[in-house]
PDB file of N, CA, C and O in Angstrom, chain B, residues numbered from 101:
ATOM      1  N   UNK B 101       0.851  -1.173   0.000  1.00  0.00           N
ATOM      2  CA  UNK B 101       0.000   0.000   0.000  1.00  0.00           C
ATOM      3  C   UNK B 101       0.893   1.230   0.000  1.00  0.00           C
ATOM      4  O   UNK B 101       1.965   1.299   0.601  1.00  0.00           O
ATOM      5  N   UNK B 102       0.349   2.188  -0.728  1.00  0.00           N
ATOM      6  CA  UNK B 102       1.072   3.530  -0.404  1.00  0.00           C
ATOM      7  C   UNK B 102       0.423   4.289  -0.049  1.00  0.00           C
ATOM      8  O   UNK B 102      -0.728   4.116   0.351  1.00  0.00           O
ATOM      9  N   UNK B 103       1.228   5.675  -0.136  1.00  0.00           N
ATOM     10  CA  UNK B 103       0.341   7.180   1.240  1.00  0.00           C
ATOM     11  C   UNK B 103      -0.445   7.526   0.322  1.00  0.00           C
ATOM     12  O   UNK B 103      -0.209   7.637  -0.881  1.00  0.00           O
ATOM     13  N   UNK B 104      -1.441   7.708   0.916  1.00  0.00           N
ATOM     14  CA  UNK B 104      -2.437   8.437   0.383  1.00  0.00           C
ATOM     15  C   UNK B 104      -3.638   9.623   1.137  1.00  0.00           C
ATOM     16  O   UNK B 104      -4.030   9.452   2.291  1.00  0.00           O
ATOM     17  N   UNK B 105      -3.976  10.467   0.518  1.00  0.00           N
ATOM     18  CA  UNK B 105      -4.864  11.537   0.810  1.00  0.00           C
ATOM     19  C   UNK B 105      -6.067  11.395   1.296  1.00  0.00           C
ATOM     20  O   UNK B 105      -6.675  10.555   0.633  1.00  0.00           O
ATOM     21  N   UNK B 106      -6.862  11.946   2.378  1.00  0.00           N
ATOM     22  CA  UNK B 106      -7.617  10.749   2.856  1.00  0.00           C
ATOM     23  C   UNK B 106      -8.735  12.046   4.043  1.00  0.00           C
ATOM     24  O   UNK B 106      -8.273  12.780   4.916  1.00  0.00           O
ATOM     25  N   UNK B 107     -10.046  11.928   3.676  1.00  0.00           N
ATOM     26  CA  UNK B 107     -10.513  13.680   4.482  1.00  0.00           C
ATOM     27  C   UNK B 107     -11.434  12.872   5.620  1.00  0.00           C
ATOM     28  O   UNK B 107     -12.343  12.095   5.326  1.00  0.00           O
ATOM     29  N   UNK B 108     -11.093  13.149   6.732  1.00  0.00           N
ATOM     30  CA  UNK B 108     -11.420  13.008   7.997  1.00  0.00           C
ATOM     31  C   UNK B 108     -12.255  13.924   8.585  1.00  0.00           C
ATOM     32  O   UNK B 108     -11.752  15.047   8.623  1.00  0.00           O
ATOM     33  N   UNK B 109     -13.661  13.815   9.187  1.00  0.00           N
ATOM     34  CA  UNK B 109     -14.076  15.341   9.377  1.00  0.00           C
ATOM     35  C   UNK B 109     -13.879  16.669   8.591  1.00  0.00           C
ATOM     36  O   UNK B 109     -13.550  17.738   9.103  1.00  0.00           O
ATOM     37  N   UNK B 110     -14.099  16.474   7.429  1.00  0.00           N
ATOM     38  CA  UNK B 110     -13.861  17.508   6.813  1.00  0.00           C
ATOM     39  C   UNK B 110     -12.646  18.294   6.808  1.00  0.00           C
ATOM     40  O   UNK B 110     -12.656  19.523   6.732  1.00  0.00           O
ATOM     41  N   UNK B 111     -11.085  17.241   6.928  1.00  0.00           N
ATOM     42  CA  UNK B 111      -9.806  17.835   7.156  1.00  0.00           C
ATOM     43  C   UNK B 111      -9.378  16.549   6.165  1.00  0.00           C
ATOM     44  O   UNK B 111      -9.738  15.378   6.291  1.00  0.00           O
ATOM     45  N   UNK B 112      -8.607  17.057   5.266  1.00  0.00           N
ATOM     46  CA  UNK B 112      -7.623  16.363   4.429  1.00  0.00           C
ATOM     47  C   UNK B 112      -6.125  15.932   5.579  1.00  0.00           C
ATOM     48  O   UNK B 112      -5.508  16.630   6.384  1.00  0.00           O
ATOM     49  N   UNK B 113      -5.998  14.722   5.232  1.00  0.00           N
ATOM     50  CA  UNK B 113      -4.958  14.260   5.977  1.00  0.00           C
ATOM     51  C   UNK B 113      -4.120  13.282   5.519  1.00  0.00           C
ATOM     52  O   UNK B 113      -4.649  12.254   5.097  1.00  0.00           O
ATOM     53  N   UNK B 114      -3.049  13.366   5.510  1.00  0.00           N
ATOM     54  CA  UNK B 114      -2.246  12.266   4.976  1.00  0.00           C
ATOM     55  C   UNK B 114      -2.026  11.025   5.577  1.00  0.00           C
ATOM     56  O   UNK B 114      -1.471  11.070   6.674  1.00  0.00           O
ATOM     57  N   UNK B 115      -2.419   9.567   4.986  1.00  0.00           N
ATOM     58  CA  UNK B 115      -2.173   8.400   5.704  1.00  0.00           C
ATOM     59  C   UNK B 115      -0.890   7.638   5.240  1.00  0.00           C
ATOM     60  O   UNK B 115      -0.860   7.207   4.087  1.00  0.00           O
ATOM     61  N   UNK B 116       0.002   7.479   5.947  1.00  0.00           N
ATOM     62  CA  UNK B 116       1.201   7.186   5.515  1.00  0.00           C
ATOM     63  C   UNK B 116       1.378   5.640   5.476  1.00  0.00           C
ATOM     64  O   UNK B 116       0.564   5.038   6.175  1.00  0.00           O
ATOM     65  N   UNK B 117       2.441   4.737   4.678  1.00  0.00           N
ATOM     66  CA  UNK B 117       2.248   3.216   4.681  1.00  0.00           C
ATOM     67  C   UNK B 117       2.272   3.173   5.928  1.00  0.00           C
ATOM     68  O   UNK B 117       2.685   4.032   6.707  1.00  0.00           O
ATOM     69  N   UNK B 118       1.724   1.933   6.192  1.00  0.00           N
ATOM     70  CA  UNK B 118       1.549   0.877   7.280  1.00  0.00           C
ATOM     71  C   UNK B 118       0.886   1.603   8.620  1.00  0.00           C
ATOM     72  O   UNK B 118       1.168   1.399   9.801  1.00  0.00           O
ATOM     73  N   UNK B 119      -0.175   2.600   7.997  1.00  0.00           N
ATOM     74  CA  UNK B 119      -0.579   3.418   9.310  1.00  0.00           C
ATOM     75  C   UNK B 119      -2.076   2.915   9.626  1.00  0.00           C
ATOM     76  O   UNK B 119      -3.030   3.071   8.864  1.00  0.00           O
ATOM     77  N   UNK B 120      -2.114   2.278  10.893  1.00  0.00           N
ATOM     78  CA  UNK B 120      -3.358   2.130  11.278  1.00  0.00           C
ATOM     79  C   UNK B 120      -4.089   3.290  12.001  1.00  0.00           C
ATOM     80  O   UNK B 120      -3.704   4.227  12.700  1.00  0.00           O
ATOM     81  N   UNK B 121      -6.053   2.587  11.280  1.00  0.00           N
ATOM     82  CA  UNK B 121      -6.600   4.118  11.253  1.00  0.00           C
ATOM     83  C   UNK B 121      -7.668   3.439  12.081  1.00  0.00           C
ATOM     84  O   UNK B 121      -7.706   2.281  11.666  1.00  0.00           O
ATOM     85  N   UNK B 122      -8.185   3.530  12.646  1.00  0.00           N
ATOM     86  CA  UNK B 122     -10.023   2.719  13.227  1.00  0.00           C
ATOM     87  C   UNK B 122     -11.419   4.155  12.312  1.00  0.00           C
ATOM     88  O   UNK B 122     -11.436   5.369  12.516  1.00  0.00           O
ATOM     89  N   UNK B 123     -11.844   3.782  11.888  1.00  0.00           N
ATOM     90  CA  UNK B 123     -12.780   4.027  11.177  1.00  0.00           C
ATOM     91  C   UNK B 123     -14.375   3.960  11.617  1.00  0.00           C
ATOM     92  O   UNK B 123     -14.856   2.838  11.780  1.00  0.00           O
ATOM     93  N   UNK B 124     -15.248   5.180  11.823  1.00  0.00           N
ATOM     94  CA  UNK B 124     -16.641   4.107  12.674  1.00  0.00           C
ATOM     95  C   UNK B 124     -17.376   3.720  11.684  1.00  0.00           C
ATOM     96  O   UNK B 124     -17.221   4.350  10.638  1.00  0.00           O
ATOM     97  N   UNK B 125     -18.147   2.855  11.692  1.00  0.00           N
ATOM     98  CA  UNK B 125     -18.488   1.569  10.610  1.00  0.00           C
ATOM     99  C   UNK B 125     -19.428   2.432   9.899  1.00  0.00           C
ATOM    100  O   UNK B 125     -19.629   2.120   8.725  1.00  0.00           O
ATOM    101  N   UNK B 126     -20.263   3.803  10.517  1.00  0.00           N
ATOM    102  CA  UNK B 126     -21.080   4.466   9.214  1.00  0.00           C
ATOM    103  C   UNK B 126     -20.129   4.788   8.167  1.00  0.00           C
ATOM    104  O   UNK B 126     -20.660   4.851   7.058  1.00  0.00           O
ATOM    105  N   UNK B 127     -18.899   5.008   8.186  1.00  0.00           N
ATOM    106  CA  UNK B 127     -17.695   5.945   7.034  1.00  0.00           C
ATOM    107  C   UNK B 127     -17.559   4.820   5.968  1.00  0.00           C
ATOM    108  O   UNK B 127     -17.122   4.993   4.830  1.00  0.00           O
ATOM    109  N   UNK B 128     -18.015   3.583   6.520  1.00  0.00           N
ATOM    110  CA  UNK B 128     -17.073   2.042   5.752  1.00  0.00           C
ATOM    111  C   UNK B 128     -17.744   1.728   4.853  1.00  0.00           C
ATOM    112  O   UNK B 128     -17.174   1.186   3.906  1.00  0.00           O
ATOM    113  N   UNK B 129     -19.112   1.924   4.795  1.00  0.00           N
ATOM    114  CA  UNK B 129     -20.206   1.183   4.105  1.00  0.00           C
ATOM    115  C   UNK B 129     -21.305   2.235   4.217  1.00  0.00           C
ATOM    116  O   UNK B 129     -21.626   2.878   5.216  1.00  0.00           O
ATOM    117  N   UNK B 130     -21.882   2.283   2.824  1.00  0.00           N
ATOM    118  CA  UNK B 130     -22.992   3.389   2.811  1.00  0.00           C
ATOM    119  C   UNK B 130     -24.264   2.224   2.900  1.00  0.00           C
ATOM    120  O   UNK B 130     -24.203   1.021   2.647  1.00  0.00           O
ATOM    121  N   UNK B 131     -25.579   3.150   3.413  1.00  0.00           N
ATOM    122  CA  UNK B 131     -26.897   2.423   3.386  1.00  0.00           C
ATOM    123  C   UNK B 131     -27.589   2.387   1.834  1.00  0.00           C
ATOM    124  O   UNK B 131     -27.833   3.309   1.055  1.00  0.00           O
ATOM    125  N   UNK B 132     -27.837   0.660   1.703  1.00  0.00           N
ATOM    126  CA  UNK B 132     -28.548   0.748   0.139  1.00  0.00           C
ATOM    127  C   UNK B 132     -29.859  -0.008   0.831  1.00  0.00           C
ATOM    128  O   UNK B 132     -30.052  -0.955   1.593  1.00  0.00           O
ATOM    129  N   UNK B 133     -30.543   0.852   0.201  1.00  0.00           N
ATOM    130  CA  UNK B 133     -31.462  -0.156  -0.233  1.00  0.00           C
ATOM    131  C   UNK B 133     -31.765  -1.494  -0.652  1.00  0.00           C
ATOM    132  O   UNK B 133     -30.803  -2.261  -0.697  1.00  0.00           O
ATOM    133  N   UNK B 134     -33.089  -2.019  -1.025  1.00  0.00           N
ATOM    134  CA  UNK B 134     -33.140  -3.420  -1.711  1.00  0.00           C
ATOM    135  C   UNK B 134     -32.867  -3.258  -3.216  1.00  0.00           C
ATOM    136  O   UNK B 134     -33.219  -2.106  -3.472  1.00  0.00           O
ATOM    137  N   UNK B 135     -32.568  -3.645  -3.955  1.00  0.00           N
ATOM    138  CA  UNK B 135     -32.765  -3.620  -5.205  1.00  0.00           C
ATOM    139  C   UNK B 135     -33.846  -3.512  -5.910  1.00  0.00           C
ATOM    140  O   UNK B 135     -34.658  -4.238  -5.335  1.00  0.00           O
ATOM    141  N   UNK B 136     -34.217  -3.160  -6.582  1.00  0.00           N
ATOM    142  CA  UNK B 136     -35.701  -3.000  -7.627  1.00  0.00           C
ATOM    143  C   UNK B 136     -35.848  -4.180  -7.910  1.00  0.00           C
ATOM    144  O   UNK B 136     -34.847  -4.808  -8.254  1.00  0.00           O
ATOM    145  N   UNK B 137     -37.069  -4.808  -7.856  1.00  0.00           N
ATOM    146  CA  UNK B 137     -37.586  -6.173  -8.245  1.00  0.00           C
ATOM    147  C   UNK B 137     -37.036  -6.586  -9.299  1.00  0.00           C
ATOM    148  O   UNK B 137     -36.903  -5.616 -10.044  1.00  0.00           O
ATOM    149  N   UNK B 138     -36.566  -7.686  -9.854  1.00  0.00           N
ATOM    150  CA  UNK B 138     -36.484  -8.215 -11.163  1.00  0.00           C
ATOM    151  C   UNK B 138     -37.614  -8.262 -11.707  1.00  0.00           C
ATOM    152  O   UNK B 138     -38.582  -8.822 -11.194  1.00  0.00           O
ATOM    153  N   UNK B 139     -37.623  -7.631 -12.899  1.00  0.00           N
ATOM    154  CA  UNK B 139     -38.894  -7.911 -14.087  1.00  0.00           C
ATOM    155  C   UNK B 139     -38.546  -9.080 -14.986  1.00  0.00           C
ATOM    156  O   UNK B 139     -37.546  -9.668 -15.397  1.00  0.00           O
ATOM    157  N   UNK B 140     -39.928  -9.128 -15.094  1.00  0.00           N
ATOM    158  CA  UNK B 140     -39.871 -10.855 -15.849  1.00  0.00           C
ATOM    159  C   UNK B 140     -39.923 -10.412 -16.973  1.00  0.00           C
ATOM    160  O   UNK B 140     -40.276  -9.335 -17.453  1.00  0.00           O
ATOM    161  N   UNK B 141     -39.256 -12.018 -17.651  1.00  0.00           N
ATOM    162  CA  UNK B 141     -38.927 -11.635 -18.998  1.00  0.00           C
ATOM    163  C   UNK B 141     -40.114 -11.465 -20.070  1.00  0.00           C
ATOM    164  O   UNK B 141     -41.113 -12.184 -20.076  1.00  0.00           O
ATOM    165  N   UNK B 142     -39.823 -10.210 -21.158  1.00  0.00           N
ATOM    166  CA  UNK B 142     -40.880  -9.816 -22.195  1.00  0.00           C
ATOM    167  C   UNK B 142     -41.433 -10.979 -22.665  1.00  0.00           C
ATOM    168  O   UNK B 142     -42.609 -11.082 -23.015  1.00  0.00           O
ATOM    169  N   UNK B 143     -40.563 -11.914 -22.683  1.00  0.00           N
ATOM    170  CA  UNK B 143     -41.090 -13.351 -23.945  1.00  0.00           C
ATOM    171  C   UNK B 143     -41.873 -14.100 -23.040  1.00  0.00           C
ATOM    172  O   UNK B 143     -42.676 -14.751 -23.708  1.00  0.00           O
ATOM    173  N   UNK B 144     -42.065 -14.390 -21.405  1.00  0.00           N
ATOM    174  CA  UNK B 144     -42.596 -15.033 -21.021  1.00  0.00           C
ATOM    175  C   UNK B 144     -43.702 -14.537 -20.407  1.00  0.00           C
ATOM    176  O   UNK B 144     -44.604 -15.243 -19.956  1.00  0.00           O
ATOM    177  N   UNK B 145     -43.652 -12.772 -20.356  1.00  0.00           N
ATOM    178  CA  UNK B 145     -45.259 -12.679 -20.232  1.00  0.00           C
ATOM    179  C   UNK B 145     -46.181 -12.775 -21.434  1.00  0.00           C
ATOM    180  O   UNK B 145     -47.410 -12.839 -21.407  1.00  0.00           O
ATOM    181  N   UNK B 146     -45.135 -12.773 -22.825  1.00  0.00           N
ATOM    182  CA  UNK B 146     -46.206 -12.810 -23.852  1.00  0.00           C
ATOM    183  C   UNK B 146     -46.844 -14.056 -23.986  1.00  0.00           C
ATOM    184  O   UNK B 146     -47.970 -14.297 -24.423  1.00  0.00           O
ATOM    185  N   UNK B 147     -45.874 -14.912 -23.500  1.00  0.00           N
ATOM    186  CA  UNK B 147     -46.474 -16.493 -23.181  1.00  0.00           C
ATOM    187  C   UNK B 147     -47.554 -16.258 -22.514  1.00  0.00           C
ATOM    188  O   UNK B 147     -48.630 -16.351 -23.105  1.00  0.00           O
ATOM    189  N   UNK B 148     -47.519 -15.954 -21.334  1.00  0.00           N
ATOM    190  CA  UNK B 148     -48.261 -16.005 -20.678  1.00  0.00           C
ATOM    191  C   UNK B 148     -50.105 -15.190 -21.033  1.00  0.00           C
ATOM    192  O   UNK B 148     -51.240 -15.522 -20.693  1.00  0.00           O
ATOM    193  N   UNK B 149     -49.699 -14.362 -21.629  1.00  0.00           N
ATOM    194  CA  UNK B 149     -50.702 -13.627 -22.401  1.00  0.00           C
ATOM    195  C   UNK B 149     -51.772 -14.432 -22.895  1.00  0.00           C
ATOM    196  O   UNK B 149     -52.942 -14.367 -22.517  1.00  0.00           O
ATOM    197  N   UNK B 150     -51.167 -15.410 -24.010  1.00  0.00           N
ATOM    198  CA  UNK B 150     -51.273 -16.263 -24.972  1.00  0.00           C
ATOM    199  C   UNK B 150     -52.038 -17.426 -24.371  1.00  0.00           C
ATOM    200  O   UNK B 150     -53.190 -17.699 -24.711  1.00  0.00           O
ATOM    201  N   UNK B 151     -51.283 -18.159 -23.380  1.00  0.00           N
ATOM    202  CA  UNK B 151     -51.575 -18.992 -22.776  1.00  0.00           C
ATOM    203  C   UNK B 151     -53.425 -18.927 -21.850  1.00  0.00           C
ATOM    204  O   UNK B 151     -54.349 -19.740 -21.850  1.00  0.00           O
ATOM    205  N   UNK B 152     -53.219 -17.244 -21.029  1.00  0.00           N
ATOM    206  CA  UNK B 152     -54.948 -16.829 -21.015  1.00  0.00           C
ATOM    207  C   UNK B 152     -55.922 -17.017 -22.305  1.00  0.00           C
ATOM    208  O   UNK B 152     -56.955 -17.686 -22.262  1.00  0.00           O
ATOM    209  N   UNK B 153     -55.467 -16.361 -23.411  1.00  0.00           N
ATOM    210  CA  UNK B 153     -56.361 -16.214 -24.190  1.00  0.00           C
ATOM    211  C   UNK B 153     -57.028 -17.960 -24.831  1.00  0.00           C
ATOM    212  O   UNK B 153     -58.176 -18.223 -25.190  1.00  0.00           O
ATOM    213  N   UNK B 154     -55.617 -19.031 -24.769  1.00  0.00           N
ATOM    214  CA  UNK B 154     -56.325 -20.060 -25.404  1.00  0.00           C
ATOM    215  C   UNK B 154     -57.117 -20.885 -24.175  1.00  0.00           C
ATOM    216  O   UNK B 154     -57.662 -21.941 -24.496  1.00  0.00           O
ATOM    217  N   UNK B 155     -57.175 -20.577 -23.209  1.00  0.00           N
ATOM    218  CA  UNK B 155     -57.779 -21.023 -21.820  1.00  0.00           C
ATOM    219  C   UNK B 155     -59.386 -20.445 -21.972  1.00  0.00           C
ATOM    220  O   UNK B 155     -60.414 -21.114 -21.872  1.00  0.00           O
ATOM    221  N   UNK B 156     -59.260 -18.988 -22.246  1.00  0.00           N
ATOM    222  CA  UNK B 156     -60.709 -18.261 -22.656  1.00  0.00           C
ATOM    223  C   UNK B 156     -61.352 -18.809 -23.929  1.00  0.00           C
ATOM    224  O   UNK B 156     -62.574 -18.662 -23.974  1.00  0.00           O
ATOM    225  N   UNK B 157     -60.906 -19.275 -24.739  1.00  0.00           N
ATOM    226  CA  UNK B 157     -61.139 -19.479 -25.925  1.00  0.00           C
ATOM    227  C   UNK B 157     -62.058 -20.741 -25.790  1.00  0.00           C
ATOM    228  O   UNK B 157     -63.214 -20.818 -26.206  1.00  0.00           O
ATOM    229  N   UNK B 158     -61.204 -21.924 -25.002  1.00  0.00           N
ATOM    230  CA  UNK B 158     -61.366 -22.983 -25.088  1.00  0.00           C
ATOM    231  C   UNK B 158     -62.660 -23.086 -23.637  1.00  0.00           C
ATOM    232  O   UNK B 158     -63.178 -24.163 -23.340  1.00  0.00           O
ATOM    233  N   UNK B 159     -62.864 -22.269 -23.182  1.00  0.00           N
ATOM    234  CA  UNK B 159     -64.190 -22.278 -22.046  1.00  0.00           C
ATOM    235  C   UNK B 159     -65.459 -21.567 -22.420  1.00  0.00           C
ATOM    236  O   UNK B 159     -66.478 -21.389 -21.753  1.00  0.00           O
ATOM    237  N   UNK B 160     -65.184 -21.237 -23.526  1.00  0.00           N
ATOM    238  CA  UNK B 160     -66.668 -20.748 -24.520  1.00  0.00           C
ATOM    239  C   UNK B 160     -67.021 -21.798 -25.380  1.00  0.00           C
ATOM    240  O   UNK B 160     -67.987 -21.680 -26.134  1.00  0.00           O
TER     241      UNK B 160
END
């Protein structure tokens, strides 16, 4: 690892090799959310579309 530039409270500070830092765990990892649902695929709702209509078809 090398030194690098590094802003602490709103103070730029230099971290030099082999310098231990303790960090509080909000700085380490930001909060996400869930991900947006997966949408299903175009081709299998058209299936699915398809699949209603010959179900309706076939109950008349």
């Amino acid at each position: 690892m090398e030194r690098f530039e590094d802003i602490v409270n709103g103070e730029k500070t230099t971290v030099e090799v082999g310098e231990k830092r303790i960090v509080r765990p909000n700085l380490l990892f930001e909060r996400k959310g869930l991900p947006p649902p997966v949408k299903e695929h175009v081709y299998e709702l058209k299936m699915e579309k398809k699949l209603k209509k010959i179900i309706e078809k076939g109950e008349e």
